[in-house]
C-alpha positions in Angstrom: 110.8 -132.8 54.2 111.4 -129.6 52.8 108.4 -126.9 53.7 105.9 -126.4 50.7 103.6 -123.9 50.4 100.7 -122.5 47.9 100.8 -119.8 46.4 99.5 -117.4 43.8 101.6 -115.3 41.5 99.9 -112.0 40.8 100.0 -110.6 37.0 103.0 -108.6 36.1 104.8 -107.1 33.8 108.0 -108.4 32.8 111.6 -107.5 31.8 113.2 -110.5 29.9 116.6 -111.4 28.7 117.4 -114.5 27.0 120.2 -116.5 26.3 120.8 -119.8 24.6 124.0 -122.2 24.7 125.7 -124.3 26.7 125.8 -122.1 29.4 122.3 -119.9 28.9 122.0 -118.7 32.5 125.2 -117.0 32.1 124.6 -115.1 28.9 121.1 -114.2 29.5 122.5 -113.1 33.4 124.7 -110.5 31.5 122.7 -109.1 29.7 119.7 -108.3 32.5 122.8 -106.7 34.4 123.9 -104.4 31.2 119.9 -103.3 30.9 119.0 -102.8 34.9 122.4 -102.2 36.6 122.3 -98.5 35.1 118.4 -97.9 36.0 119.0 -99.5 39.9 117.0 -102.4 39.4 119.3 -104.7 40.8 119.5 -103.1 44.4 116.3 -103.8 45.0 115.0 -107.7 44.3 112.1 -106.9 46.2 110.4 -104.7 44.2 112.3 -105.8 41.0 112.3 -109.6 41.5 114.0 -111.8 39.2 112.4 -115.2 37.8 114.3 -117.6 35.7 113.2 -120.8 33.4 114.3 -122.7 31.0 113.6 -122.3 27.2 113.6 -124.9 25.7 114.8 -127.1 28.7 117.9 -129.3 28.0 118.1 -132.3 26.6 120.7 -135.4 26.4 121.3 -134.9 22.9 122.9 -131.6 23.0 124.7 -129.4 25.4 123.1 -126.2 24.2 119.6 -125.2 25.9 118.0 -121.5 26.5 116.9 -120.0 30.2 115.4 -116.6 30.2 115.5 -114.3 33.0 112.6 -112.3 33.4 112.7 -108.7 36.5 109.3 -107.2 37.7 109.1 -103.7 36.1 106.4 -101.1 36.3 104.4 -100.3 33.7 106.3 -97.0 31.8 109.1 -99.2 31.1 109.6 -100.4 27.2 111.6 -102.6 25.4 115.5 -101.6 25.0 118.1 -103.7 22.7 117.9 -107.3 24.0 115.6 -106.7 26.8 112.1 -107.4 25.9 108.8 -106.9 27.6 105.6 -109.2 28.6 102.8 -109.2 30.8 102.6 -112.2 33.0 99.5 -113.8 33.8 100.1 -115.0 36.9 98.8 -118.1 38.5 98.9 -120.9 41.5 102.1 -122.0 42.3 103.7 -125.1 45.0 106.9 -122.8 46.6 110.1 -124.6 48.2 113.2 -122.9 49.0 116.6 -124.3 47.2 119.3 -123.5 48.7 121.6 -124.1 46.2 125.3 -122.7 47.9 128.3 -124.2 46.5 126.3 -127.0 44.1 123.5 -125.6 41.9 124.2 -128.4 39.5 123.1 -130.9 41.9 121.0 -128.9 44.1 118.3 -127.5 42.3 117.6 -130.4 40.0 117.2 -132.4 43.2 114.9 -129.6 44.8 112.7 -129.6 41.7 112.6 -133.5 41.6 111.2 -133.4 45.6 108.8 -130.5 44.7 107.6 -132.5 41.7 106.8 -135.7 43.4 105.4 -133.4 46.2 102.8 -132.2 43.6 102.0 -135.7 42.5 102.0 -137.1 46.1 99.1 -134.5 46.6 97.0 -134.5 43.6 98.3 -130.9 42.6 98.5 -131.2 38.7 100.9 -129.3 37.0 99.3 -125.8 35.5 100.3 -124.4 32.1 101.7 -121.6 33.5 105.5 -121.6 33.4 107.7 -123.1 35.7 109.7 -120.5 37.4 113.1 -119.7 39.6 112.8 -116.8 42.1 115.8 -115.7 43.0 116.3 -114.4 46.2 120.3 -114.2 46.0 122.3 -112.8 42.7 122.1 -115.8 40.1 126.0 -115.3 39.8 127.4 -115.8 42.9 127.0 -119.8 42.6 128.4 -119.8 46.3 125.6 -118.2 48.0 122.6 -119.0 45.8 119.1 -119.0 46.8 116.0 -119.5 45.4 112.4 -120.3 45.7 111.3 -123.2 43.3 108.1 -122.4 42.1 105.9 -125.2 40.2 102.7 -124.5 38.7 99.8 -126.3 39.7 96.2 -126.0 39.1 93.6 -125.3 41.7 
């Protein structure tokens, strides 16, 4: 089994780039990099760490979904062209790592499936909060991919 731990997300605010297709990560990926490669945000995922999510999460019926990427900015920073800005709440979280190298498409559906019957298994019910991907590796370099799976749970 796969180490879980509990968490709590503090409040933030947030940098967010969105994109919506068939292949959402991708576009919404690019456009974080055009905003925060210039400003050095990208050097530095510890004190500009990325989250991704789906929105809206796929479905069978059509090949086209949205994920939004959101970066941890301080507070002087605006909205800029595509990039737009939120405060996030925070909240209690159930944390596994996903090491997704070589077969995100497999792997991290199958990390979120384990974490989610993890949550059940334990009486943790799911929080409103969103469900969130930290990435702890660049999102486009599908070979080396890592990320902490975080699901939200209530207290």
């Amino acid at each position: 089994m796969t180490k879980i731990n509990i968490i709590r997300l503090e409040p933030m605010r947030v940098a967010s780039a969105y994109g919506f297709g068939a292949n959402p990560e991708e576009i919404a990926w690019q456009k974080l990099v055009q905003w925060a490669k210039p400003k050095g945000f990208l050097e530095n995922l510890v004190s500009h760490p990325v989250f991704g999510f789906n929105n809206p999460y796929p479905t069978k019926n059509t090949p086209r979904y949205g994920y939004e990427f959101w970066m941890k900015v301080d507070k002087e920073i605006e909205p800029e062209g595509d990039i737009r800005i939120y405060e996030f709440f925070g909240g209690l979280y159930a944390v596994t790592r996903c090491e997704a190298q070589g077969h995100p498409e497999q792997n991290i559906p199958e990390g979120w499936k384990s974490l989610s019957t993890w949550c059940k298994d334990k009486n943790h019910p799911l929080g409103p909060h969103p469900a969130l991907e930290r990435f702890l590796t660049r999102p486009d370099d599908p070979m080396n991919l890592v990320m902490d799976l975080c699901c939200p749970i209530l207290s």
